[in-house]
C-alpha positions in Angstrom: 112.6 77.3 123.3 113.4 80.4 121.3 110.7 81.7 118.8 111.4 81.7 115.7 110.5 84.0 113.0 111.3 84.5 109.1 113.1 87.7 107.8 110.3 89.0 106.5 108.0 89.8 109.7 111.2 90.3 111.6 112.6 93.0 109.0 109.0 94.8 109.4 108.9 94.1 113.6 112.6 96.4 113.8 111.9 98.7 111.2 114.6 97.9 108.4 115.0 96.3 104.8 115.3 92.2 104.3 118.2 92.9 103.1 119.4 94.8 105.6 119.4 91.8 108.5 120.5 89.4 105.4 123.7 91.6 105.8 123.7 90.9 109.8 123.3 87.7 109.3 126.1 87.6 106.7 128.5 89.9 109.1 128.1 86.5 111.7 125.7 89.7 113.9 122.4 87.6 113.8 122.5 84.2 114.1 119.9 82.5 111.8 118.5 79.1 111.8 117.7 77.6 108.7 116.3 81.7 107.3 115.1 82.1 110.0 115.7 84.7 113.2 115.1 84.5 117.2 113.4 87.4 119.2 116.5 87.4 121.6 118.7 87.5 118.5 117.2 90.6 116.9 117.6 92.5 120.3 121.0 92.0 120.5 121.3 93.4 117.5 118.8 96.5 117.5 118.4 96.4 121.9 116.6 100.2 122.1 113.4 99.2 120.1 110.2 101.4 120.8 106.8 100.6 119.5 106.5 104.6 119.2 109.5 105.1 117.2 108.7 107.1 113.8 111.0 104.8 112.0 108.6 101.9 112.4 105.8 103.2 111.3 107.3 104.3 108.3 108.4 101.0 107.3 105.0 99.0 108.7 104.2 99.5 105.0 107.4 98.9 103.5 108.4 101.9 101.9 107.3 101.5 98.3 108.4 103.4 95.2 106.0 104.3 92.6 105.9 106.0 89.3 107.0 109.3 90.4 109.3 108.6 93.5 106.7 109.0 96.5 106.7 107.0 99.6 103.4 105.1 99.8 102.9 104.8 103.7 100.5 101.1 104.1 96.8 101.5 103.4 94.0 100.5 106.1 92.6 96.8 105.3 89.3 96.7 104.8 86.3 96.6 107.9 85.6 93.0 106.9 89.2 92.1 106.7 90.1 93.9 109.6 87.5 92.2 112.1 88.3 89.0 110.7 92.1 89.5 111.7 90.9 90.8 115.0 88.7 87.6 115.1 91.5 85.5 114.3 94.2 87.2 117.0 91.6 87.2 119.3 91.0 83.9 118.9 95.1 83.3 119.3 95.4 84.7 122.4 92.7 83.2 124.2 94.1 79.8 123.1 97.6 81.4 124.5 95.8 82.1 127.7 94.5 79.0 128.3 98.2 77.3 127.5 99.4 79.8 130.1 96.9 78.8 132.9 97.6 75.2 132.2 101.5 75.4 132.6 100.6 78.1 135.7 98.5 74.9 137.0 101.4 72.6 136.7 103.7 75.0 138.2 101.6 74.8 141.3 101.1 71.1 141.2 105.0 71.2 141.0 105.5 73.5 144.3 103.1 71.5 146.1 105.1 68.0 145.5 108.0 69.3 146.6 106.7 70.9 149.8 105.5 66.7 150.2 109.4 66.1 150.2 109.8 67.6 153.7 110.5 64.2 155.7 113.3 63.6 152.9 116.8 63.4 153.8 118.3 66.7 154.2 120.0 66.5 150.7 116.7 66.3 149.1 115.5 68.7 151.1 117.6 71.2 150.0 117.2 70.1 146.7 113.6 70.7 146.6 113.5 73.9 148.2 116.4 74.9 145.9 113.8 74.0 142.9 110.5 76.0 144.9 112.2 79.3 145.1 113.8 79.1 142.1 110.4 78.2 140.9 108.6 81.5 142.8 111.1 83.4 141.3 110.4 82.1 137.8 106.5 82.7 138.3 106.7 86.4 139.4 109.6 87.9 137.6 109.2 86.2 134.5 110.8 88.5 131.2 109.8 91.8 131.6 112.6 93.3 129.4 111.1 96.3 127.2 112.2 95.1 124.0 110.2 91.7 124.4 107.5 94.0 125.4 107.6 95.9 122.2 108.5 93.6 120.5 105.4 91.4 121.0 103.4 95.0 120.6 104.3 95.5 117.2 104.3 91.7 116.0 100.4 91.8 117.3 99.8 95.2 115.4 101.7 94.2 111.9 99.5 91.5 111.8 96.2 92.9 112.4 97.5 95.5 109.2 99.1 93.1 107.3 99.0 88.8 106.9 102.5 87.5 105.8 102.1 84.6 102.7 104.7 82.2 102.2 104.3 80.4 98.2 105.7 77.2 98.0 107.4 75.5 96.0 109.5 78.8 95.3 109.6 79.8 99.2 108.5 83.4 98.0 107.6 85.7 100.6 105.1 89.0 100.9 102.7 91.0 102.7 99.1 91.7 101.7 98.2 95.2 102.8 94.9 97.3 103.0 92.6 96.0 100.5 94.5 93.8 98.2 93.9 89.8 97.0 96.5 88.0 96.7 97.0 87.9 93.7 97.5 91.8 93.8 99.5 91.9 96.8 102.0 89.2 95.0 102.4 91.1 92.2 102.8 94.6 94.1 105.9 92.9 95.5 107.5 91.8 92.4 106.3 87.9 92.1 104.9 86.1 89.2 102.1 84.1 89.9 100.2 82.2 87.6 96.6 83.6 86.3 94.3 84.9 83.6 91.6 87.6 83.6 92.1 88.6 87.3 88.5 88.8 87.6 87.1 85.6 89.1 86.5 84.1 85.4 89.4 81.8 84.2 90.2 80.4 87.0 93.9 80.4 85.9 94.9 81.7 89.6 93.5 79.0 91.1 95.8 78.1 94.1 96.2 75.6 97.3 96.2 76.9 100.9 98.9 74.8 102.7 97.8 76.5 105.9 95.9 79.4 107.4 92.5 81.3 106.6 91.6 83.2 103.9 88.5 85.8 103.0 86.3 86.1 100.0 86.5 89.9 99.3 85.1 89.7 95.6 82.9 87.6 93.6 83.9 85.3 90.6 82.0 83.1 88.3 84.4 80.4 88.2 82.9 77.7 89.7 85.2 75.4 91.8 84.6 71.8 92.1 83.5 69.9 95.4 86.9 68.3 95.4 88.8 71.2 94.8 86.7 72.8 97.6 87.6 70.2 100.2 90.9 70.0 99.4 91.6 73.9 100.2 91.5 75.2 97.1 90.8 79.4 96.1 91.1 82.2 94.0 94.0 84.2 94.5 91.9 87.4 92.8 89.0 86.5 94.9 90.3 86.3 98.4 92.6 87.8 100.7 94.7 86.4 103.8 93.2 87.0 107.6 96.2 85.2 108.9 99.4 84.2 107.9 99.2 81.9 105.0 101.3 78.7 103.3 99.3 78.6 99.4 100.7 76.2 96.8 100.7 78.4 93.6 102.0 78.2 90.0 104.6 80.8 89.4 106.4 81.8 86.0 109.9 81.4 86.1 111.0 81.7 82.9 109.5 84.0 79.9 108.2 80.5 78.2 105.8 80.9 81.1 103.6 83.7 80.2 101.7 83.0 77.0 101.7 85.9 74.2 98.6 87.8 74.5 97.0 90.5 72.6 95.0 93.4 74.9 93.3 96.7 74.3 94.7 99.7 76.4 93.3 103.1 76.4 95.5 106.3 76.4 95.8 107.3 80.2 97.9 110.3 79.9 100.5 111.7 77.3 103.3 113.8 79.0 106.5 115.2 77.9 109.3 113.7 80.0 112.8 115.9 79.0 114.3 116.4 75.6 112.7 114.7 72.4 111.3 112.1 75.3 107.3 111.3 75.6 105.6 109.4 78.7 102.8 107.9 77.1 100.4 105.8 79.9 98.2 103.2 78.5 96.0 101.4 80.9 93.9 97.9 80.7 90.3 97.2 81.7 89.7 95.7 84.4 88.9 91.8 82.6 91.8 92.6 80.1 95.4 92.2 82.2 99.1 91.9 80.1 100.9 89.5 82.0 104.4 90.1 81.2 108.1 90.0 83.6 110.2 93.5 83.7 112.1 94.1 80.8 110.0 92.7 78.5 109.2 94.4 74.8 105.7 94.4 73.4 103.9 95.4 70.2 102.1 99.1 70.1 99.3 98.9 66.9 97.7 102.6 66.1 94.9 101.3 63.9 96.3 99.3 61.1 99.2 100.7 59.8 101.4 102.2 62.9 103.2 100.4 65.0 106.1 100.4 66.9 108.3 97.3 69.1 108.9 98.8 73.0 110.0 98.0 76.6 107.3 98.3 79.2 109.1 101.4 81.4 107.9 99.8 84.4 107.3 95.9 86.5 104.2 94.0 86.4 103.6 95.1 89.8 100.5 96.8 88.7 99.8 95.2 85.7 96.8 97.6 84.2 99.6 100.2 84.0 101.7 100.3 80.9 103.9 102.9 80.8 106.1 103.6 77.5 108.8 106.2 76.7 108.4 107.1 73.6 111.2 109.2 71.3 109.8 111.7 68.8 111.9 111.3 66.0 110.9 113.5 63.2 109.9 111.7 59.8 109.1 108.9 62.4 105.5 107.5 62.0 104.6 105.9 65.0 106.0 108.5 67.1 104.7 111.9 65.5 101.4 110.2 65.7 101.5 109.5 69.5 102.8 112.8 69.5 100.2 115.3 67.1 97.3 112.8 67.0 97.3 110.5 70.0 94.7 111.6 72.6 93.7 110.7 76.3 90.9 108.0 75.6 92.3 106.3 72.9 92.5 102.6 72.2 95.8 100.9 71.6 96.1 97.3 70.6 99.1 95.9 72.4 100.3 92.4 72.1 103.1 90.4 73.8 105.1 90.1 75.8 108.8 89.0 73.9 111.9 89.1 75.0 114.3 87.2 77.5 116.1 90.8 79.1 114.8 89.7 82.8 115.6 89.5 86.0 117.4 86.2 87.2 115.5 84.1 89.4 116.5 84.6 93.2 119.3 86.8 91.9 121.8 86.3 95.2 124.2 89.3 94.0 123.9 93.1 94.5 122.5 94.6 91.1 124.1 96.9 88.8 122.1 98.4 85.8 124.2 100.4 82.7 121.4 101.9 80.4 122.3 103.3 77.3 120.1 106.3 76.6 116.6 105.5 75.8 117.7 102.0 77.4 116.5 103.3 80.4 113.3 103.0 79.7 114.0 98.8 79.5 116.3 98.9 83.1 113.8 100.9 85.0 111.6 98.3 85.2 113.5 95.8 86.3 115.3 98.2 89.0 111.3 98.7 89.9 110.5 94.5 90.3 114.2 94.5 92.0 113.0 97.1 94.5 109.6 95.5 94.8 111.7 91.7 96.0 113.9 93.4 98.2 116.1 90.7 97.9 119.8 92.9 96.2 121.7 94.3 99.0 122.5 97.0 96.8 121.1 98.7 92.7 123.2 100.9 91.2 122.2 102.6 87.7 124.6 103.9 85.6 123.0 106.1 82.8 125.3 106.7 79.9 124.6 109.3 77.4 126.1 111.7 74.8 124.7 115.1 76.5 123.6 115.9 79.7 120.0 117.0 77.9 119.7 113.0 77.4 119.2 112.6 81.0 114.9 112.8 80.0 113.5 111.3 83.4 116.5 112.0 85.9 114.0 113.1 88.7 113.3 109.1 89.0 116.5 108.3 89.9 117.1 111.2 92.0 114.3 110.5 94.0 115.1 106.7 94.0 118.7 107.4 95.7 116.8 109.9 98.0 114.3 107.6 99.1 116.5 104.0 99.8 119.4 103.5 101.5 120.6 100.9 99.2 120.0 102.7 95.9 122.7 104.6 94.0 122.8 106.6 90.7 125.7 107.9 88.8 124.5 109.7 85.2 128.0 109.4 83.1 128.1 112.1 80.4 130.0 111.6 77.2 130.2 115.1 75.7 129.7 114.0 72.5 127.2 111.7 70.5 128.6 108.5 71.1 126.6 106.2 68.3 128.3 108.3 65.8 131.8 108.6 67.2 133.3 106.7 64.5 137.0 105.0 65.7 136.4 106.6 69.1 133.7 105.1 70.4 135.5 102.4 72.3 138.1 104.8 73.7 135.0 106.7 74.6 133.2 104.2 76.3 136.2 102.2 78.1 136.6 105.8 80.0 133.1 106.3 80.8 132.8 102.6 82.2 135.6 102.9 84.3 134.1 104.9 86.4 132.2 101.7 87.4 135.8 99.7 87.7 136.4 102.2 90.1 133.5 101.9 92.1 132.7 98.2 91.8 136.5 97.0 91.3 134.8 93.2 92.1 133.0 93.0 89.3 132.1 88.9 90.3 130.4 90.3 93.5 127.5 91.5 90.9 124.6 90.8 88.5 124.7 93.3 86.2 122.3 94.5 83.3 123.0 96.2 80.2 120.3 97.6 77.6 120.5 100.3 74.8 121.3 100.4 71.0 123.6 97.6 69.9 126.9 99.0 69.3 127.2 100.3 72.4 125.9 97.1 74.2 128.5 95.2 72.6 131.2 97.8 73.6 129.6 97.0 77.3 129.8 93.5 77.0 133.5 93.3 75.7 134.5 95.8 78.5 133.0 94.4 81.1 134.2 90.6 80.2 137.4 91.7 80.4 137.5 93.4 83.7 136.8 90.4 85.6 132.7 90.1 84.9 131.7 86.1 84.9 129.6 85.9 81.2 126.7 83.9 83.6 126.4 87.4 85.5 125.6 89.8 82.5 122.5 90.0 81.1 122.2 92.2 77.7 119.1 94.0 76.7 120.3 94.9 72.5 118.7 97.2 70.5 116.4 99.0 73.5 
């Protein structure tokens, strides 16, 4: 019987993207049973895998993108972690061994019945020694074929460097790498699971293991009960996977989910980004996490009297990491603070999250993203949780703006398209200051957005995502409704 493996482990085992063999499978090239793919199917469709092939090890850690646009190759796991995975592999193949020897044993019971048939008549005769060599032959050819080989070579060494979880209900899929919980490795790869401090206090991450075996890597002080205990029970922040893993887990999937909450960052960093554009980098302490989806606005407080509404400028995959993009607008309060006063140290009150401007659940469509100037800030995190599911055969960002100069943080995309095969960006220029383009701002912006008519001329085959000042969101929105775009498929971020 064929082995059968999810897309997941067999996207890592050939060296390519999820979505990539989702687009085999879709092309009729892989056959797939139920999601899932055969060993013998994925070498029909990539026959000349090597274990020492370059590409592979470049994608063992799935290829992540960060802040700045650099490849993050997969961290080490930990000593502990690591010996219990070889413990637990170990442990695997002897039982395999054993299975082996067994059906060997029965093999050579088998050859010695038949060689009992010998006073048969002469058409069972030939019968049974038609079965005994084919039975020899069986025994010492066996599959030798390379790709099996290194095939079963890397499947051994992905999961001594990485366990593969499985959350039901949702079906949600990901890999926890080097050091991480689970909890961290979830939200490194875009999911939403349920929890509080992330500390080991609250309890709020508290989570059911379907199957598999897990390993305390940190402390907590929650204290679970006997029954909870006995009926598999853990902390996702606590513990991390040794092999692969089925966990029953809460997971937010609408923005009703995640409770408003009011935490104290501290200035990380305050860097000018291009144009009248700041980066400013707040980060959390450790017992004080914002739990919020991509694309979500909170509140900034500088003391008592200065605040200002923003999109986080990045996905909760790292959630002590806020990062804002802040436009200095002289006369501007908030902003010429953060800009003359604001220093590295500092302690900002943020409270949220708000907004509904987030990424459809299981969104089955490639992704298109139109940011409106500072709009950006809003789309880029959602393009980072997008990247972080690998789930959109393709993201494409349009970035529309009045002068090229308004193009603050181009390097991102740049290196975005660089780095991913599925990741295109196209900055569209106006010329001339479109908010203020007073009875030719629709002419204006029905020319600019046909560039994406041109390129996406089936505009139902997408999701797309819209964000930026108001006016120009509603130009969006009219244009796009009536080129073909389904009202279900847009999603409009006003007034970012």
């Amino acid at each position: 019987m064929p082995r059968l493996m999810n897309l997941s482990r067999a996207a890592r085992l050939v060296g390519v993207t999820r979505v990539a063999l989702q687009k085999k499978i879709k092309e009729g090239l892989l056959p797939s049973f139920e999601g899932m793919v055969t060993e013998e199917g994925l070498l029909q469709v990539y026959p000349d895998i090597q274990f020492e092939d370059n590409t592979f090890f470049a994608r063992i850690g799935r290829t992540k993108v960060m802040d700045k646009g650099v490849r993050a190759f997969e961290r080490l796991p930990g000593k502990e972690v690591l010996f219990a995975r070889l413990t637990s592999l170990g442990k695997e193949l002897s039982e395999t061994q054993a299975e082996l020897m067994r059906y060997r044993a029965m093999a050579e019971g088998l050859e010695e019945q038949l060689t009992t048939w010998r006073d048969a008549g002469e058409e069972v005769q030939a019968a049974a020694a038609s079965l005994k060599t084919w039975l020899q032959q069986a025994l010492q050819i066996g599959d030798y074929r390379a790709g099996f080989h290194n095939l079963a070579i890397r499947d051994s060494f992905l999961r001594v460097m990485a366990a593969h979880v499985q959350l039901q209900p949702s079906g949600h899929e990901f890999f926890v790498e080097g050091a991480d919980t689970l909890l961290e490795a979830a939200l490194r790869a875009g999911h939403a699971l349920n929890y509080g401090c992330s500390n080991g206090k609250c309890g709020q991450c508290k989570a059911r293991v379907v199957s598999g075996e897990l390993l305390k890597v940190r402390s907590h002080e929650y204290v679970l009960s006997e029954n909870e205990k006995s009926s598999g029970y853990a902390l996702m922040c606590s513990n991390t996977a040794v092999s692969d893993v089925v966990i029953e887990a809460g997971e937010a999937a609408v923005v009703t989910d995640i409770p408003l909450q009011q935490v104290t960052a501290h200035v990380k960093s305050i860097d000018p980004l291009g144009g009248e554009m700041l980066l400013l980098h707040l980060r959390t302490s450790h017992d004080q996490r914002l739990r919020f989806l991509a694309g979500q606005k909170v509140v900034l407080r500088l003391g008592h009297s200065l605040s200002a509404e923003l999109p986080v400028a990045g996905c909760p995959c790292d959630d002590r990491n806020l990062p804002f993009h802040i436009h200095v607008t002289p006369g501007n309060p908030f902003s010429d603070y953060v800009a003359s006063n604001l220093k590295v140290g500092d302690g900002v009150t943020v409270e949220g999250p708000q907004g509904g401007f987030v990424l459809r659940n299981d969104f089955p469509r490639s992704l298109i993203f139109i940011a409106f100037g500072t709009g950006f800030a809003a789309v880029k995190g959602l393009m980072e949780q997008a990247m972080a599911l690998d789930s959109a055969e393709s993201i494409h960002l349009y970035w529309v703006v009045s002068h090229e100069s308004d193009l603050y943080f181009s390097n991102w995309p740049r290196a975005m398209a660089d780095a991913l095969d599925n990741f295109r960006y196209t900055p569209l220029v106006a010329g001339t200051h479109l908010e203020t383009a007073a009875g030719r701002q629709e002419k204006l912006l029905g020319g600019l957005l046909q560039r994406i008519g041109d390129e996406c001329p089936a505009l139902s085959d997408f999701d797309v995502y819209v964000a930026g000042p108001e006016p120009l969101t509603d130009g969006a929105r009219k244009w796009l409704l009536e080129h073909g775009l389904p009202a279900a498929q847009l999603m409009v971020g006003a007034g970012l």
